[in-house]
C-alpha positions as a Python dict, from the first residue, in 0.01 Angstrom:
ca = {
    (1, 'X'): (0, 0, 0),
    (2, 'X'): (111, 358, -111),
    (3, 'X'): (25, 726, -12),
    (4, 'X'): (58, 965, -243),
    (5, 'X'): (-35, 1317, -190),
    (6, 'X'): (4, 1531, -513),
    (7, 'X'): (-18, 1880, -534),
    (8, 'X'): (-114, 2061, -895),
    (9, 'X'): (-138, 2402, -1023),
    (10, 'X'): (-289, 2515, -1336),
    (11, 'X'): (-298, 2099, -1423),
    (12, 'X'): (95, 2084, -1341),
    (13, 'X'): (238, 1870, -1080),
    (14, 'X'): (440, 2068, -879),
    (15, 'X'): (515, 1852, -545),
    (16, 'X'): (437, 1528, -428),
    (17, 'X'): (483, 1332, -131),
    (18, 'X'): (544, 935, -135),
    (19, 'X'): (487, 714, 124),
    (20, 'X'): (745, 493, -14),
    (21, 'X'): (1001, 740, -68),
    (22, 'X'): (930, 900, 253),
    (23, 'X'): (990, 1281, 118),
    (24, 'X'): (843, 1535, -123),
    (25, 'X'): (989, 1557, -451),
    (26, 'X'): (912, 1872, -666),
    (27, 'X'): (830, 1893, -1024),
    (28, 'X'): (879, 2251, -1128),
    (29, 'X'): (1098, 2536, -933),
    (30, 'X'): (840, 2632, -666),
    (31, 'X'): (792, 2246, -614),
    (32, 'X'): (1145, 2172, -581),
    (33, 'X'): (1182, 2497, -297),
    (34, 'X'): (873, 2365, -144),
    (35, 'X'): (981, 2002, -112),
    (36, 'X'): (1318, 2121, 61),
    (37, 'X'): (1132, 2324, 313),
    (38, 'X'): (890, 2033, 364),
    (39, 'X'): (1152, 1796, 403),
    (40, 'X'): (1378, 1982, 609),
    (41, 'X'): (1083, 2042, 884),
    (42, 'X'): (1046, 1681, 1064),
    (43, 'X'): (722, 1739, 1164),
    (44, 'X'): (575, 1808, 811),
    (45, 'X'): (739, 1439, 733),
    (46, 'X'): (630, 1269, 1017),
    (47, 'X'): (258, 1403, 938),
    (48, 'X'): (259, 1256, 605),
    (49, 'X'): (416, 960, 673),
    (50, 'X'): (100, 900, 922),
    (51, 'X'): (-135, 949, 697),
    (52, 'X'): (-86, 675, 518),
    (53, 'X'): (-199, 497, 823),
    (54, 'X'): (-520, 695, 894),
    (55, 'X'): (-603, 707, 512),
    (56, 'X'): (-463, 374, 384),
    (57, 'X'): (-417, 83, 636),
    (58, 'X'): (-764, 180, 798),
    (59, 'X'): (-938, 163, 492),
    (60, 'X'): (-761, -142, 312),
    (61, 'X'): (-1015, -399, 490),
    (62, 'X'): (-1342, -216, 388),
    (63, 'X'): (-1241, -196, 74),
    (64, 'X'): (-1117, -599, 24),
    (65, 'X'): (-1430, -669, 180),
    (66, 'X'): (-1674, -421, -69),
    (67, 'X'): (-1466, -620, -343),
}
């Protein structure tokens, strides 16, 4: 199971975040300054890394189960 959290402006990726990677990565030169801010703060990370748990792992069984 992945998170991915994307962020787009005028339909252009510019950052996105990657449970497997563990970090943003930016896409264009305001995503690429955002993702080193976001990865330099440790609490930014360790909030997205979490959400993979609320989003993902909690849902994973209601979803096996609708299938």
């Amino acid at each position: 199971i992945e998170y991915i959290y994307s962020c787009y402006y005028n339909k252009v990726n510019d950052i996105k975040f990657s449970s497997s990677l563990g970090k943003f990565v930016g896409y264009t030169d305001v995503g690429v300054k955002q993702a080193e801010a976001w990865n330099s703060d440790p609490s930014i990370l360790a909030q997205s890394k979490a959400q993979k748990e609320t989003y993902c792992l909690n849902n994973i069984g209601i979803d096996y189960q609708a299938a």
